[in-house]
C-alpha positions as a Markdown table, in Angstrom:
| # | Residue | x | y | z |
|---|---|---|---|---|
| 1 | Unk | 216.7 | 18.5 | 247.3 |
| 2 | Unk | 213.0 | 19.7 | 248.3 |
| 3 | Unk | 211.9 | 17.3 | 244.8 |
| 4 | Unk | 213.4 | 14.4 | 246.6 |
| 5 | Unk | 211.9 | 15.4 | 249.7 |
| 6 | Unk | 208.6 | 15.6 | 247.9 |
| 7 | Unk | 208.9 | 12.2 | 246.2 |
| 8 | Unk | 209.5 | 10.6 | 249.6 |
| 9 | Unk | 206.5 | 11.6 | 251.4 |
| 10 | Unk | 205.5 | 9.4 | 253.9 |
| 11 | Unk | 203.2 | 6.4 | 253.0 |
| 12 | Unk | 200.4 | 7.1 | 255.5 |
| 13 | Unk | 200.0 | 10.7 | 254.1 |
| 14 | Unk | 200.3 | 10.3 | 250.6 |
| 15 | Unk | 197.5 | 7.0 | 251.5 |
| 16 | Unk | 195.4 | 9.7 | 253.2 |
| 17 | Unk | 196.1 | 12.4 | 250.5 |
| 18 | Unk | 194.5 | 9.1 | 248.1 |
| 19 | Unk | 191.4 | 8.9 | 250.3 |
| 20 | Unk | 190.5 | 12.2 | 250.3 |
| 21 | Unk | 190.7 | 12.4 | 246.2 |
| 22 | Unk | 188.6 | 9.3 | 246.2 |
| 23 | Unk | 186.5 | 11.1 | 248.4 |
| 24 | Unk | 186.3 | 14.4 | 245.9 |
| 25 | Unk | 186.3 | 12.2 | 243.0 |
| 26 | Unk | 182.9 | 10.5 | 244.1 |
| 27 | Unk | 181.3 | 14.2 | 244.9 |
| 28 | Unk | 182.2 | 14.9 | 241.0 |
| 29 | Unk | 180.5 | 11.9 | 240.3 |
| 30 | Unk | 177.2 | 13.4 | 242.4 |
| 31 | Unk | 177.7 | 16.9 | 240.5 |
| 32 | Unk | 177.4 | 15.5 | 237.0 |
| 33 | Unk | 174.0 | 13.7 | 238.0 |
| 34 | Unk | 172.9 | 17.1 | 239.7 |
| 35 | Unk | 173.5 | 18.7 | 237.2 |
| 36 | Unk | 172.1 | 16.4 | 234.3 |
| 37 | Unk | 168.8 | 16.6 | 236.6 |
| 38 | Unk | 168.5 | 20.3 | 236.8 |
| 39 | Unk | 168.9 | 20.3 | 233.0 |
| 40 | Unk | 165.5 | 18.6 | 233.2 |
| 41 | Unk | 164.5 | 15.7 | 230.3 |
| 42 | Unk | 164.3 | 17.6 | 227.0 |
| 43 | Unk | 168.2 | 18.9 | 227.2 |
| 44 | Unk | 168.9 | 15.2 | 228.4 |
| 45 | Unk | 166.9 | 13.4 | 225.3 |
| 46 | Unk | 168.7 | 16.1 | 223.1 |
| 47 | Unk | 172.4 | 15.2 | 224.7 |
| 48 | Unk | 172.0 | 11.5 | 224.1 |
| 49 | Unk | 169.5 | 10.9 | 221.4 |
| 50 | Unk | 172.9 | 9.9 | 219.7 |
| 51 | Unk | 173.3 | 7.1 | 221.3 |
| 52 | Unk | 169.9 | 5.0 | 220.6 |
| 53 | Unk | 172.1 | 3.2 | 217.8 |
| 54 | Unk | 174.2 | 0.5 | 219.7 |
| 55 | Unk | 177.3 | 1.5 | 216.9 |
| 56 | Unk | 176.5 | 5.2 | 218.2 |
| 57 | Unk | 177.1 | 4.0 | 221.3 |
| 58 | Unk | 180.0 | 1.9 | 220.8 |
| 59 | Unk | 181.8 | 4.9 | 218.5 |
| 60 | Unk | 180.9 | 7.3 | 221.1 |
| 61 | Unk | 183.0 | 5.3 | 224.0 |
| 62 | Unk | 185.9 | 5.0 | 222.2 |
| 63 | Unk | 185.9 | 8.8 | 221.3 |
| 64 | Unk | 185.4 | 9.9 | 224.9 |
| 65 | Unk | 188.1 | 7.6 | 226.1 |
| 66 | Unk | 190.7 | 8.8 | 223.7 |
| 67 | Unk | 189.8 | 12.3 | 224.6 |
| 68 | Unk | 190.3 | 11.7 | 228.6 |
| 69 | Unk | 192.8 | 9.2 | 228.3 |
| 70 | Unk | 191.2 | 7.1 | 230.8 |
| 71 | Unk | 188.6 | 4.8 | 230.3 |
| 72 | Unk | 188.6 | 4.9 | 233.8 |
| 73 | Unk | 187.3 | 8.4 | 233.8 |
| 74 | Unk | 184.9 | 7.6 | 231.0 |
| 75 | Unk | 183.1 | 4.9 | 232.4 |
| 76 | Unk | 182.4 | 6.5 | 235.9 |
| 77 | Unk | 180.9 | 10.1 | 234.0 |
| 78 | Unk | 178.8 | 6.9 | 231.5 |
| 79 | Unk | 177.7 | 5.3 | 235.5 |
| 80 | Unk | 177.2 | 8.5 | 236.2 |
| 81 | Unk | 174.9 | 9.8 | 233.3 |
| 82 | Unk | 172.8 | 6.2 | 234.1 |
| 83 | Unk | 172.5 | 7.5 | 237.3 |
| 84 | Unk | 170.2 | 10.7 | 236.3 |
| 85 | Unk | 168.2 | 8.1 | 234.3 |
| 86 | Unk | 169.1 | 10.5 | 231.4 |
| 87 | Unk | 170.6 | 7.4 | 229.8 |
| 88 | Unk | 169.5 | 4.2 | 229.9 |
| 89 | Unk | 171.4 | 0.6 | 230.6 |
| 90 | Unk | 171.0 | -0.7 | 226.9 |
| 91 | Unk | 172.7 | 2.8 | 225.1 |
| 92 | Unk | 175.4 | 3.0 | 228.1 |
| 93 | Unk | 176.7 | -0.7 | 227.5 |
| 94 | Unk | 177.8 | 0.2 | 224.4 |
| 95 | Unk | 179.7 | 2.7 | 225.1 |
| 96 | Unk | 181.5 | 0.8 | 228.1 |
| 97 | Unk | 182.5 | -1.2 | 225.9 |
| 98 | Unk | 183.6 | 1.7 | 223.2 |
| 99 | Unk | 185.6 | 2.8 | 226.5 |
| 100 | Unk | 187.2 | -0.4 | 226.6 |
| 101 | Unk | 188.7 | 0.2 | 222.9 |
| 102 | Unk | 189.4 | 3.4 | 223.5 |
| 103 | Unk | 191.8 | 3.1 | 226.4 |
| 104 | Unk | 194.2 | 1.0 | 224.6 |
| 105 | Unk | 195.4 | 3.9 | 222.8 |
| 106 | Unk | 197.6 | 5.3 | 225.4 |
| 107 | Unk | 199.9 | 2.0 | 225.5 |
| 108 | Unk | 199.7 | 2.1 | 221.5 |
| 109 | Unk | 201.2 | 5.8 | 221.8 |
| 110 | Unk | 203.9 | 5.2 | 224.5 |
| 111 | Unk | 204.9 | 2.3 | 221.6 |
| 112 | Unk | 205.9 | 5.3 | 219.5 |
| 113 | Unk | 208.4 | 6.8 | 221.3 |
| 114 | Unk | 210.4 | 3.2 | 220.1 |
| 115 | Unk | 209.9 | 4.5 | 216.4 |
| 116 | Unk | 213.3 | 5.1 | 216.1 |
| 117 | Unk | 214.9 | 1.9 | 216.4 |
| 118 | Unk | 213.6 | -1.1 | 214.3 |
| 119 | Unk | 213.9 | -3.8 | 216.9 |
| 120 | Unk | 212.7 | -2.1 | 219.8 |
| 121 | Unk | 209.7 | -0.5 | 218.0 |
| 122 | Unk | 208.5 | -4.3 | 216.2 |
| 123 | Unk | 208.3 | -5.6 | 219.8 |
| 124 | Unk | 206.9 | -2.6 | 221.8 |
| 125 | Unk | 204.1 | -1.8 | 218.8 |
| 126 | Unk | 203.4 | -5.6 | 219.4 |
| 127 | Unk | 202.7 | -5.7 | 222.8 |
| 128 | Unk | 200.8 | -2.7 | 222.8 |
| 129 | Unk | 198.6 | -3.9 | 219.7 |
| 130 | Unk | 197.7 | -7.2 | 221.2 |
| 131 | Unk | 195.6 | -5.2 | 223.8 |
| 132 | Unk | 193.5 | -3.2 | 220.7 |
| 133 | Unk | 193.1 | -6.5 | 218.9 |
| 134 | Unk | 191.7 | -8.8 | 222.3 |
| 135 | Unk | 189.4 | -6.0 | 222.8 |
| 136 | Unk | 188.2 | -5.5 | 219.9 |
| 137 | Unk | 187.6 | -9.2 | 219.5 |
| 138 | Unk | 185.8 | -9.2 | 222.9 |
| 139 | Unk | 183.5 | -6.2 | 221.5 |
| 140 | Unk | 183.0 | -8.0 | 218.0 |
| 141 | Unk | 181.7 | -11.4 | 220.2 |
| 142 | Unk | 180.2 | -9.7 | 222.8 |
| 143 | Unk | 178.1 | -7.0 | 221.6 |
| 144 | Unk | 176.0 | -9.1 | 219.1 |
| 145 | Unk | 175.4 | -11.8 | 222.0 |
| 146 | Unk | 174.2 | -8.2 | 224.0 |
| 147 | Unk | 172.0 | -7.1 | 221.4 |
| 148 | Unk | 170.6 | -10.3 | 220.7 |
| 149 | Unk | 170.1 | -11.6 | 224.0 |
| 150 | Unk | 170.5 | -8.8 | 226.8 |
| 151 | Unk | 172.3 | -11.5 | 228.4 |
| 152 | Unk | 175.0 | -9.1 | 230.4 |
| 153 | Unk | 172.5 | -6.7 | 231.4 |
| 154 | Unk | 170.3 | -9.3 | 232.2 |
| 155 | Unk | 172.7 | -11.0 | 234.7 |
| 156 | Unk | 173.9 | -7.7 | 235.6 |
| 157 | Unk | 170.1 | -6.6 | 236.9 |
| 158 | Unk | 170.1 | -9.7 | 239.1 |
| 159 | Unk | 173.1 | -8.8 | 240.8 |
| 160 | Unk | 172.8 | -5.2 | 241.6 |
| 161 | Unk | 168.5 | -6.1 | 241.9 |
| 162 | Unk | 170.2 | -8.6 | 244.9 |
| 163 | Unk | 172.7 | -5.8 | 246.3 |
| 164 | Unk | 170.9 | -2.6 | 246.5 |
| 165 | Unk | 167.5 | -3.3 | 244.8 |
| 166 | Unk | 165.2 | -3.3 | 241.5 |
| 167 | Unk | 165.3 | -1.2 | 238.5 |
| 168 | Unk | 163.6 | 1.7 | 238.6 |
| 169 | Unk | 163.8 | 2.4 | 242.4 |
| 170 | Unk | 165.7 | 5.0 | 244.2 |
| 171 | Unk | 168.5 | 3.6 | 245.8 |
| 172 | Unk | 169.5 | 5.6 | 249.5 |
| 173 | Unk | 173.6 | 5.1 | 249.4 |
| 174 | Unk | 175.1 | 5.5 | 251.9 |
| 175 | Unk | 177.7 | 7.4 | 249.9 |
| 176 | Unk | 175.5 | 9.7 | 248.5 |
| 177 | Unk | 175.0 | 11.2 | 251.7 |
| 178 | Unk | 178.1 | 11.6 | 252.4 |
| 179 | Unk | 178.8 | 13.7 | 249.5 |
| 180 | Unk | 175.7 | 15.6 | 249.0 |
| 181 | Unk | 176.9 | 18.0 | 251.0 |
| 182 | Unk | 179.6 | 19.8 | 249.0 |
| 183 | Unk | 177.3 | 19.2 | 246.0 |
| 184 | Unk | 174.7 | 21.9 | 247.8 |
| 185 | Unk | 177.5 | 23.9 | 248.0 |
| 186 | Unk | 177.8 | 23.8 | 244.3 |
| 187 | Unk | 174.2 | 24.8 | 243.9 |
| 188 | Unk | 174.3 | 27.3 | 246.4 |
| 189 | Unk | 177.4 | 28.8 | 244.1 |
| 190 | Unk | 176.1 | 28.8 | 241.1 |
| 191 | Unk | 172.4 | 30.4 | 242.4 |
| 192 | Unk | 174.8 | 33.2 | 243.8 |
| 193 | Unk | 176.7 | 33.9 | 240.7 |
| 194 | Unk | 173.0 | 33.8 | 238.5 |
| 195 | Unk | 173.2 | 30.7 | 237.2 |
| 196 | Unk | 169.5 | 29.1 | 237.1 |
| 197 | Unk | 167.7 | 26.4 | 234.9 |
| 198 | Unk | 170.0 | 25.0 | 232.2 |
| 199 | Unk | 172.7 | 27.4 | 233.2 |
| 200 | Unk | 173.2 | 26.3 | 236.5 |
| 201 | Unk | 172.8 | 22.3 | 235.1 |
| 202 | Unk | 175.6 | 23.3 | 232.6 |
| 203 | Unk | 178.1 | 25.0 | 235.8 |
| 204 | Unk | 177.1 | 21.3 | 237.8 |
| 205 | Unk | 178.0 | 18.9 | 234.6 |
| 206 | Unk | 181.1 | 21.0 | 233.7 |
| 207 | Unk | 182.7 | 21.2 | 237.2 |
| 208 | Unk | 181.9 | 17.9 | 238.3 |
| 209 | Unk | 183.9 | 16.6 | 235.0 |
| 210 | Unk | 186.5 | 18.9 | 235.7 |
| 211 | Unk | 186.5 | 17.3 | 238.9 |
| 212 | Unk | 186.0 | 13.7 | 238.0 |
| 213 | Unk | 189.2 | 14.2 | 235.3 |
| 214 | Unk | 191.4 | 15.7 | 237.9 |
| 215 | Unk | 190.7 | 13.9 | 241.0 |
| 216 | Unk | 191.0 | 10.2 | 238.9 |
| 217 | Unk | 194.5 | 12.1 | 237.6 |
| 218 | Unk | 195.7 | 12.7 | 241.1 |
| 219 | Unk | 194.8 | 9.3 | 242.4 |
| 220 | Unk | 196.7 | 7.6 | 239.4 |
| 221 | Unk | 199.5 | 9.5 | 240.5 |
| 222 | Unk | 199.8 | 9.1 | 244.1 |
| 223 | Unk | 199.0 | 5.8 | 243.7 |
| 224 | Unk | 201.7 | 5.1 | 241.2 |
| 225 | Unk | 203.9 | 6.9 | 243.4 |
| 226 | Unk | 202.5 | 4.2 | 246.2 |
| 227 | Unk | 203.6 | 1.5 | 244.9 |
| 228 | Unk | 205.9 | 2.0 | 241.9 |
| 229 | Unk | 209.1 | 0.8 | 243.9 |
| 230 | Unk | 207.3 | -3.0 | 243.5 |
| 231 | Unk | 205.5 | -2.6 | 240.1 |
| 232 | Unk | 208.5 | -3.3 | 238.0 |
| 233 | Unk | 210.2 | -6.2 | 239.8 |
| 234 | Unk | 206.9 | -7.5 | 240.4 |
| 235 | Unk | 206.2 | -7.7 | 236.9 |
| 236 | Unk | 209.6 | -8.9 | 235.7 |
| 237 | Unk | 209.5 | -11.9 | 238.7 |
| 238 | Unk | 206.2 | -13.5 | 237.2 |
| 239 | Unk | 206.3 | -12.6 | 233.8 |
| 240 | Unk | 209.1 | -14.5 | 233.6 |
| 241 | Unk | 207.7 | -17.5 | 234.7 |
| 242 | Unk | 205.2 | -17.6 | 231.9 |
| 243 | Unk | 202.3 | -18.1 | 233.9 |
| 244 | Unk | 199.5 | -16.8 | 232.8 |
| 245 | Unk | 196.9 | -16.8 | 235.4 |
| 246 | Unk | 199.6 | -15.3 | 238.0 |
| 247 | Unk | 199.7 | -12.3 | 235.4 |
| 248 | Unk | 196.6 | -11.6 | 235.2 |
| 249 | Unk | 196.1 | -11.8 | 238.9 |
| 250 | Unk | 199.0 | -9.5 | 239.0 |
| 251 | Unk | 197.6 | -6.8 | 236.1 |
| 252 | Unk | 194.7 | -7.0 | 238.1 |
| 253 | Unk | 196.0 | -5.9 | 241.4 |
| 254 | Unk | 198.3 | -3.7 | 240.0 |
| 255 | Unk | 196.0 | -1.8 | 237.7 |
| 256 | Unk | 193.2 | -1.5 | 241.4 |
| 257 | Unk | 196.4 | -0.4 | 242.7 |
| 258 | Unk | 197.1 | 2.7 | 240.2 |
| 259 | Unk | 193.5 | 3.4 | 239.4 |
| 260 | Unk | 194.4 | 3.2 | 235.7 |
| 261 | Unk | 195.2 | -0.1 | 233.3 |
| 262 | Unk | 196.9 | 2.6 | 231.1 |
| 263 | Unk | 199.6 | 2.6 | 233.4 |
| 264 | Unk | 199.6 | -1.0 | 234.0 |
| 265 | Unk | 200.4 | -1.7 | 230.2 |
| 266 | Unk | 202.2 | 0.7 | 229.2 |
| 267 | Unk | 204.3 | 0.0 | 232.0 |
| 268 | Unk | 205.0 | -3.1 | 229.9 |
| 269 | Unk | 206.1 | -1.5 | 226.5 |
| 270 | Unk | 209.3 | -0.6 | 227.5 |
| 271 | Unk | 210.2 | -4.3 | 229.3 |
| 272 | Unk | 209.0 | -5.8 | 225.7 |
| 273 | Unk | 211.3 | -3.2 | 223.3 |
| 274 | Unk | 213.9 | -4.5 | 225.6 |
| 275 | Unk | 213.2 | -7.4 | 224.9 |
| 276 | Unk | 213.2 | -8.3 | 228.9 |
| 277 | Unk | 209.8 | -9.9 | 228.7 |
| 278 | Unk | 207.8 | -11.5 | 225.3 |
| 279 | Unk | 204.6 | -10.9 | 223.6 |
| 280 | Unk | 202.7 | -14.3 | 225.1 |
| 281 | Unk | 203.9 | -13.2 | 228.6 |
| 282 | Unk | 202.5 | -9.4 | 228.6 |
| 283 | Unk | 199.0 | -10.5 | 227.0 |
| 284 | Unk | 197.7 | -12.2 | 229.8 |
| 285 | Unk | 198.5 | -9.2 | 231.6 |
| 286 | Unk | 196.7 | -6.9 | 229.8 |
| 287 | Unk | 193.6 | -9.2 | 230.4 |
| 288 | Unk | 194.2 | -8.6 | 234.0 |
| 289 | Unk | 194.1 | -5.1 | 233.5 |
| 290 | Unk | 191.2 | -5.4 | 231.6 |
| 291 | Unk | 189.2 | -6.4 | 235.0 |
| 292 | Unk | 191.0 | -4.3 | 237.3 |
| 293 | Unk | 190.0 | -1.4 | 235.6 |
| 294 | Unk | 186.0 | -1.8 | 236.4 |
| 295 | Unk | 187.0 | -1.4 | 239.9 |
| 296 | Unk | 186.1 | 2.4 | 239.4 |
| 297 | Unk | 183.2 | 2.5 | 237.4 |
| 298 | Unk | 181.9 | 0.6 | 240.6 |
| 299 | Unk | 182.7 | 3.0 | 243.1 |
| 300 | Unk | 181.2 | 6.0 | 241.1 |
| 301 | Unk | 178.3 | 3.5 | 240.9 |
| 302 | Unk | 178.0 | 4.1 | 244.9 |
| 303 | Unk | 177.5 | 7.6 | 244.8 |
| 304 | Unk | 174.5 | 7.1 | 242.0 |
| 305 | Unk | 170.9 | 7.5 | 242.9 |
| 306 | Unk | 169.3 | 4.5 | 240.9 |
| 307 | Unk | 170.5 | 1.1 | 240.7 |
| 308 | Unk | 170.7 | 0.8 | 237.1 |
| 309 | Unk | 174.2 | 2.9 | 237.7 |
| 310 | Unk | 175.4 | -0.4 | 239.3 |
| 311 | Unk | 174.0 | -2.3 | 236.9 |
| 312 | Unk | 176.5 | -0.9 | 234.1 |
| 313 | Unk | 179.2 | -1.1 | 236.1 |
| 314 | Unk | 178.9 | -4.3 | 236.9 |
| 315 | Unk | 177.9 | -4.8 | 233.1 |
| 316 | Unk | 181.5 | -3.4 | 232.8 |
| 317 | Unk | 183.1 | -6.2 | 234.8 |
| 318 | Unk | 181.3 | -9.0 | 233.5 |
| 319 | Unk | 182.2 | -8.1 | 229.8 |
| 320 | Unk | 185.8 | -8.2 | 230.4 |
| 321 | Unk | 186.0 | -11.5 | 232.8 |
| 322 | Unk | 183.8 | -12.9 | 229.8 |
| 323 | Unk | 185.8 | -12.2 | 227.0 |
| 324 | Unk | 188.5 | -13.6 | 229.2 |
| 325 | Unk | 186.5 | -16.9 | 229.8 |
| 326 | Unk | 185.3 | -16.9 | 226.2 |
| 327 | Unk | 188.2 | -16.4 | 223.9 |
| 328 | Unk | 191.4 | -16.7 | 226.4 |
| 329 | Unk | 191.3 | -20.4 | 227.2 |
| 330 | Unk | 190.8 | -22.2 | 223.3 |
| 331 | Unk | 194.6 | -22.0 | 222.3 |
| 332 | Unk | 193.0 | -21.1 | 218.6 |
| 333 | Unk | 191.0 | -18.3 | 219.5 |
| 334 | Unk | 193.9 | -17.0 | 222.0 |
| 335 | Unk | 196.4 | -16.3 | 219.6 |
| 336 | Unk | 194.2 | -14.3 | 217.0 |
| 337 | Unk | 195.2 | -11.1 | 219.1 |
| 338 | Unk | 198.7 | -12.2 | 219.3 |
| 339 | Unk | 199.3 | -12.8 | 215.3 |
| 340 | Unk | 197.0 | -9.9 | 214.5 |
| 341 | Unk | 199.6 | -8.0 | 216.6 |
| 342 | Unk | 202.8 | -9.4 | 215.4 |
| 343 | Unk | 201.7 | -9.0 | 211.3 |
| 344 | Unk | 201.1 | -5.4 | 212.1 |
| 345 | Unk | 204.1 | -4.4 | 214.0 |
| 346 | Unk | 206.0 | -5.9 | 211.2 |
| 347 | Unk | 204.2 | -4.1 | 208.6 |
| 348 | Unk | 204.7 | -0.5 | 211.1 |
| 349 | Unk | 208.3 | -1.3 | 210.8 |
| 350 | Unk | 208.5 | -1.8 | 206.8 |
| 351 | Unk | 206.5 | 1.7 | 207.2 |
| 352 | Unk | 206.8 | 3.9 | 209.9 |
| 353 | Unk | 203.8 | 6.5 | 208.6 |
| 354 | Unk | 201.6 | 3.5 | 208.9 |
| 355 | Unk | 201.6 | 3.2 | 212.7 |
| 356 | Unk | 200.8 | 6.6 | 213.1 |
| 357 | Unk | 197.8 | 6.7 | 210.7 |
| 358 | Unk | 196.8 | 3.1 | 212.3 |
| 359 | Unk | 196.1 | 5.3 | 215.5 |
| 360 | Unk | 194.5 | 8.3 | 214.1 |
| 361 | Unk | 192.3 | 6.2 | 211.7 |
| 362 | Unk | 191.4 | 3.6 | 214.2 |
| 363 | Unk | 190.9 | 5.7 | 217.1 |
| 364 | Unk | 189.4 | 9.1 | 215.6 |
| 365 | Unk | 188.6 | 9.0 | 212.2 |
| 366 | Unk | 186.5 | 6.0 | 212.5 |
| 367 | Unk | 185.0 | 6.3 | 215.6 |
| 368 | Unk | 184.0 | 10.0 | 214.1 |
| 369 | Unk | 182.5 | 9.2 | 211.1 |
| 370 | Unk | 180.8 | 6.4 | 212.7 |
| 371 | Unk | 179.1 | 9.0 | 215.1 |
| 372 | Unk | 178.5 | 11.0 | 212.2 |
| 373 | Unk | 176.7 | 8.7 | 210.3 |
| 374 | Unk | 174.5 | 6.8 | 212.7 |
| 375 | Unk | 173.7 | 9.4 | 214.7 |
């Protein structure tokens, strides 16, 4: 009785409950640049000398994502770690974009419990494959244009130079404020247990992750809990119309809804073993989740010191809305992911072993010994 009580809290507390987390969540975000600062500029060129290579970069985003399961989580510590100028715009896009690899393991993993039965599992490992093959297309189109050109950064600069300021300056949010507060507090803490120097830097990175990973945690699950009674009908009404712009609105406002385009997707992987919904209709989805999962990245950009912290998160949003414009709307080029998808779920059926070493070679192994040997 008291779980059912506990699951029907009422909607104006749980939705305070949710601002308050966003609230602690941003002060974690202010801890880990406190911290990174106090560490001074030799630790910080030591911590992320591994990341002047672009691969590094890329390799290192998709590790951290897979680590935290939320690429959600990783982007706002990378916004973050821009914000200390400890690590600059070029090495941090990158590794948004590793991050944006590196989340689509947790729909791939939630397509194994389906292992079991041959049908279910072709479809689910499908639909959850499509979203590792469209980004990893996006980052294999993307990237060189980025490294050639500096075209997102470029256009990202502008924006956040028009919104808050140029590069280089120190930007006074009015966030910050707000949360410098309890980040004193920290300080004050760690100067009273002994912790100076590097020590106390460490205490201000390492509890303002801890924080960062559990607030985001708790906000994906209050949030879920907000709005879970519309998610699946919702999803089943227009994916069943075959629209595709309507589903990616709707991934989109669903994933800014749950904090987490984990959830979003791998929401879908049981509809698709079901065979409720098909392959064509979930992958716009997906795209939609793509984009509503920058939405973070922004707001830890607003408790960030400099500008350039804006500037990668808006970097973040712009990469996904282009690979959309880019690859989504030539019929060719769209169904790459799709049959790229479909080949491999049938080969993970033929062979079960090969869909679990699919995700441990293409989301640790590689991204490991591509840190290793570009580092």
């Amino acid at each position: 009785m008291s779980s059912r009580i506990k699951r029907e809290m009422p909607t104006p507390i749980r939705a305070s409950i949710v601002f308050g987390l966003i609230y602690t969540f941003l002060v974690g975000v202010s801890s880990l640049e406190s911290g990174i600062k106090v560490m001074g500029a030799d630790t910080q060129e030591m911590l992320f000398s591994s990341v002047s290579n672009p691969l590094a970069g890329l390799f290192i985003g998709i590790l951290g994502t897979v680590l935290v399961q939320s690429s959600s989580a990783s982007t706002s510590i990378i916004v973050g770690l821009v914000g200390t100028g400890a690590l600059g715009v070029a090495d941090a896009v990158p590794m948004v974009m590793g991050a944006n690899i590196g989340t689509t393991v947790t729909n791939t993993l939630v397509a194994l419990a389906h292992i079991r039965q041959s049908d279910e599992f072709k479809r689910a490992f499908a639909a959850a494959t499509v979203h590792d093959f469209f980004n990893l297309l996006s980052v294999c189109v993307l990237l060189p244009v980025e490294l050639s050109t500096g075209f997102l950064s470029t256009l990202a600069e502008k924006i956040s130079g028009q919104l808050v300021g140029s590069s280089g300056s120190e930007w006074k949010s009015p966030i910050k404020k707000w949360v410098k507060e309890p980040v004193g507090w920290l300080q004050d803490f760690g100067g009273a247990i002994g912790a100076e120097g590097n020590v106390l830097g460490t205490f201000l990175v390492v509890v303002g992750l801890f924080i960062i990973l559990g607030a985001l945690a708790y906000i994906t699950k209050n949030m879920r809990r907000l709005v879970a009674d519309r998610i699946e009908a919702s999803l089943n009404k227009v994916l069943g119309t075959g629209a595709g712009l309507v589903a990616m609105i709707l991934g989109l406002l669903i994933t800014i809804s749950v904090q987490s385009s984990s959830i979003t997707t791998s929401i879908m992987i049981p509809l698709a073993a079901a065979g409720v919904v098909t392959l064509r209709n979930i992958y716009p989805v997906t795209l939609g989740a793509n984009v509503g999962t920058t939405i973070t990245a922004l707001l830890a950009a607003l408790a960030a010191s400099r500008p350039e912290a804006l500037t990668v998160a808006i970097v973040h949003s712009l990469f996904n809305l282009g690979g959309i414009f880019l690859l989504y709307p030539i019929p060719s080029v769209r169904e790459i992911p799709i049959r790229a998808a479909e080949k491999l779920a049938k080969l993970a059926v033929e062979r079960r072993l090969l869909a679990i070493a699919y995700v441990v070679i293409a989301f640790i192994i590689v991204p490991l010994l591509g840190v290793a040997i570009l580092r």
